[in-house]
N, C-alpha and C positions, 0 to 999 in steps of 0.2 A: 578547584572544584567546590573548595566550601563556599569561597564568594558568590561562586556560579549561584548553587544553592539557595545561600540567606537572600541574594538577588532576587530569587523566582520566589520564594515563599512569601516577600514582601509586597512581591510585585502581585503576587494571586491571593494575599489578603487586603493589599489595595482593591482589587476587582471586586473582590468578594463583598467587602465593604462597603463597594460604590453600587454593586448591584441589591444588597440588599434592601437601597433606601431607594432605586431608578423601579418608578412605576413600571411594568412590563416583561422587569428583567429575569430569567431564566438561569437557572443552574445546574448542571448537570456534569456525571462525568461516572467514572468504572474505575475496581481494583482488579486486575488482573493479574492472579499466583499459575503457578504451574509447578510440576516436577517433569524431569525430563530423564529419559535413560536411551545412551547410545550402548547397544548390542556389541559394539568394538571395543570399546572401554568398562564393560559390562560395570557402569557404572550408573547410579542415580543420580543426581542433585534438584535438589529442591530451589527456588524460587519466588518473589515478587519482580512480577514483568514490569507491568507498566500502570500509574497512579496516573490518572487526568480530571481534569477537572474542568467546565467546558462553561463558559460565563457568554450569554446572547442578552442583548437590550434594543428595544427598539428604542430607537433615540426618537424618531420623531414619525409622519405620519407615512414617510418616502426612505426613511434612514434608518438600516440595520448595523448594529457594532458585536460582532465576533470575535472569538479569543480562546482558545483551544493549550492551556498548559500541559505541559504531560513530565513527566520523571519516568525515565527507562534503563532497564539492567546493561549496564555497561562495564563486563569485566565482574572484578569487584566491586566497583563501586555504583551509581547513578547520573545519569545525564539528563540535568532540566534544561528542559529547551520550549520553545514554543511550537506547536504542531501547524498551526492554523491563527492568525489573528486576520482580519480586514474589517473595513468600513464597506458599507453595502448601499447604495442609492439606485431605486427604481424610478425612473421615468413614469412619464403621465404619458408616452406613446409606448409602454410595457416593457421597456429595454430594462434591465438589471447593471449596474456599473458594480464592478466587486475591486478594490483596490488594497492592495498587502499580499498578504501570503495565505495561499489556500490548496486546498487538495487538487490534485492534479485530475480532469476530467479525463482520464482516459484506460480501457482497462476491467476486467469484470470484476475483481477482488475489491474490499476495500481495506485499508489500512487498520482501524480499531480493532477488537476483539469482539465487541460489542454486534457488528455485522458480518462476522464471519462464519463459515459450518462447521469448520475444524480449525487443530492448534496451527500449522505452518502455513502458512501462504506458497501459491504455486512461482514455480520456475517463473514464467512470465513477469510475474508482481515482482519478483526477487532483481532478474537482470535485463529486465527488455523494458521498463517503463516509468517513468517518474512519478515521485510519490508527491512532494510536493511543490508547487511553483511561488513564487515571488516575482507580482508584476500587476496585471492589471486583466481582468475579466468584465465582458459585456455579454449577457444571457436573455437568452425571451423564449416563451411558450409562442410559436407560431400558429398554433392552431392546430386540429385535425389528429392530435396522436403527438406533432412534431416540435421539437424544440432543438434550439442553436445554442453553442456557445461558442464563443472567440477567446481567445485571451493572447498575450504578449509579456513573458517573464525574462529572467536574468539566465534560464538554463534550468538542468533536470538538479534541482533538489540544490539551488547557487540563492546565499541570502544577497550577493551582490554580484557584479560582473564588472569586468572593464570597457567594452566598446561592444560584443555582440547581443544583438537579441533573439530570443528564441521564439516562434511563433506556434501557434495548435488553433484546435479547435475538433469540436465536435457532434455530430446531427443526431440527435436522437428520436428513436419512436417508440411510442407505447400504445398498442391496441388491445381491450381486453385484457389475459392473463399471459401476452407478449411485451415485452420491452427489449430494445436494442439499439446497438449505435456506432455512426461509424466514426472514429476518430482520427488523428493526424497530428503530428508533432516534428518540427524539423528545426535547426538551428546550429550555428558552431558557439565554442563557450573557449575561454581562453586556461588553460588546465597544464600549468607547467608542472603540476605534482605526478601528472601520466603521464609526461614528456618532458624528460629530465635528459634528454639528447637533447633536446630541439624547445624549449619555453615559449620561443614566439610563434612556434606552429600549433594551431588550432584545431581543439577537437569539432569534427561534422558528423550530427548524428539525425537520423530519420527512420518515424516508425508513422505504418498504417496499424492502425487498429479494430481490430474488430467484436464486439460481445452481444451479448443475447442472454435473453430469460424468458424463461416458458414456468410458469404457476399453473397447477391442475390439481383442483382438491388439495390430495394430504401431498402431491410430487412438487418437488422443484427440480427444474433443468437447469443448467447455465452454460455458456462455451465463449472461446474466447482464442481466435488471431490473431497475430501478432507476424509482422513483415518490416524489416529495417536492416539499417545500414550504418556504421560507423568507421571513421577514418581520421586514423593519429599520426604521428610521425611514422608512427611501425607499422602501419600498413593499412588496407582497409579490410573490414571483415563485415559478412551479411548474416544474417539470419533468417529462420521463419520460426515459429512455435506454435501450437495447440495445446488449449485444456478443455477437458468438460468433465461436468459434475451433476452427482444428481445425488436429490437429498427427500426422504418421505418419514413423514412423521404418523410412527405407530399410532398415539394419543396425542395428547395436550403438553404430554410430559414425555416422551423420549423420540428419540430419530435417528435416522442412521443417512450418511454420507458418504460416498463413495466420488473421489476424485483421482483422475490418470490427466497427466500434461507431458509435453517431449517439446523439447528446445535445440533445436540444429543451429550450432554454431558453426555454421560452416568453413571461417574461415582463420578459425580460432582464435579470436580477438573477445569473447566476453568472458570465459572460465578462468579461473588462476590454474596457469600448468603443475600439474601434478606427477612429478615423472615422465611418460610420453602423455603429452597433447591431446584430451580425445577433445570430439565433436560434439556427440549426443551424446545427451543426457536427460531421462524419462524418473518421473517418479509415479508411485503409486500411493494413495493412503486413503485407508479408511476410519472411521470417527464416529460411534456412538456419541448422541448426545442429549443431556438431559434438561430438563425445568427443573432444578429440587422447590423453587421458594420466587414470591414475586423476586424479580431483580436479579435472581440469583441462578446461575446455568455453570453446565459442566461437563467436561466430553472427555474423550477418551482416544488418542488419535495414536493407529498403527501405519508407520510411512519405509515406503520403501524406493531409496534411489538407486536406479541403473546408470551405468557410464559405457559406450560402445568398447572401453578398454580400461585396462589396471589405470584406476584413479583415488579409490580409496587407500587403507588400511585396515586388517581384518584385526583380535586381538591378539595375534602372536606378531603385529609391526606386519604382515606381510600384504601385498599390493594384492588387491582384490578390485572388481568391478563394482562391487554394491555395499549397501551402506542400508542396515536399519534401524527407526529410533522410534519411541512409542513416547507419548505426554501423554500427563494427564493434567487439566485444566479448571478453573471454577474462575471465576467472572462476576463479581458483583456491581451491579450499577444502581443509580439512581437519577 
């Protein structure tokens, strides 16, 4: 871990470095603290989540270079890794080529904190969708509202792979204060650490996607689909899920957010068993949140998970359906 470490700090004051003196170049990134308390363990702790630091240059008049470090709460200790790096070249007939590793086009949440309305991410983001790929992306504005992307990676969140590829892609539209899109992801990836009966049997996994946003005045809407199927040595399992949220800002400076998602594992292949096996699982949270300062934001987020059966732990150790936990959060960026 400390190698890991002195590695990324050199590596992100090399960037740093090289972008201070690259006509162009752009800097940017967020600290993100929280305290966190689970109602079962009627416990608090306090936190630093995630430090990133996000280094863009245009290299030339066709050529973008991206590089997204981050350091995240692992345990005790931190995990630097890289979130996002790629080289970027746009065609003179509009085509975008993105080649390395990038955010996964698919999905209504996104990953930073920086874009998000509350502290958790929903069920969906968590187990039905990849965060980031490693491979090769082609992108264009088609006109009219409508944009494409394709991409071809190694697998859901794989910096390599041995023989399969994974393919996606997804159409998007934006009219007015509508955006939406529909996505697609499908591929086997070769995963002996999930299949330790069987190593040369390959995980097959496929999800439809679907999200949306509606902006009106001080409201924001969003909702979000999700349809797939995975199949291991132990069996195959399908799911569907829904979330939607809505988010309205009193002023300049406060908001409130109300988000409900439910995730049907129907065949019990995405949850870790907990005692008996459930299916469904819904959560509910809500999230004041605030502007204190430019850069600077802060929310308050009250979540509550349901299971169709005994899946938690209440504070006396005893198996209970639900599970709540409250953050609170602040975010500084630049």
């Amino acid at each position: 871990m400390k190698r890991t470490m002195c590695g990324m700090i050199l590596l992100l004051t090399l960037l740093v470095a090289g972008a201070a003196v690259a006509e162009g170049a752009k800097i940017s990134g967020f600290v993100d603290a929280a305290w966190t308390y689970e109602a079962a363990a009627k416990a608090g702790v306090f936190g630093l989540d995630q430090v990133e630091v996000d280094v863009e240059h245009q290299a030339g008049e066709r050529t973008l270079v991206r590089a997204d470090l981050e350091w995240l709460k692992d345990g005790e200790g931190y995990l630097a890794q890289v979130e996002q790096a790629y080289v970027e070249y746009e065609a003179r007939c509009g085509w975008r080529l993105s080649f390395g590793k990038f955010n996964a086009p698919i999905g209504y949440e996104v990953l930073d904190p920086t874009g998000m309305y509350q502290y958790s991410h929903s069920l969906l983001f968590t187990y039905v969708a990849p965060t980031n790929l490693t491979g090769v992306k082609v992108a264009r504005v088609l006109g009219g509202g409508l944009d494409l992307a394709v991409h071809l990676s190694n697998g859901w969140d794989r910096a390599t792979a041995d023989k399969y590829v994974t393919v996606g892609g997804r159409l998007g539209l934006a009219h007015g204060g509508f955006s939406g899109g529909l996505a697609a992801i499908s591929g086997k990836e070769d995963t002996p650490a999930e299949n330790p009966d069987d190593p040369s049997s390959p995980l097959t996994r496929s999800v439809v996607d679907a999200d949306l946003t509606f902006v009106h005045g001080a409201w924001r809407f969003g909702g979000e689909a999700s349809l797939g199927d995975v199949e291991t040595a132990g069996g195959k399992g399908r799911w569907f899920g829904l979330m939607a949220m809505t988010h309205f800002d009193f002023s300049p400076r406060a908001g409130l957010t109300l988000r409900v998602d439910q995730l049907d594992d129907r065949d019990g292949q995405l949850f870790e068993p907990v005692g008996d096996q459930y299916r469904v699982r819904r959560s509910l949270t809500v999230a004041p949140t605030f502007v204190l300062d430019d850069g600077l934001g802060a929310l308050i987020e009250f979540r509550i998970d349901h299971l169709d059966r005994d899946g938690f732990l209440d504070a006396d150790g005893e198996p209970t359906d639900r599970a709540m936990t409250i953050a609170v959060e602040m975010t500084g960026s630049w």
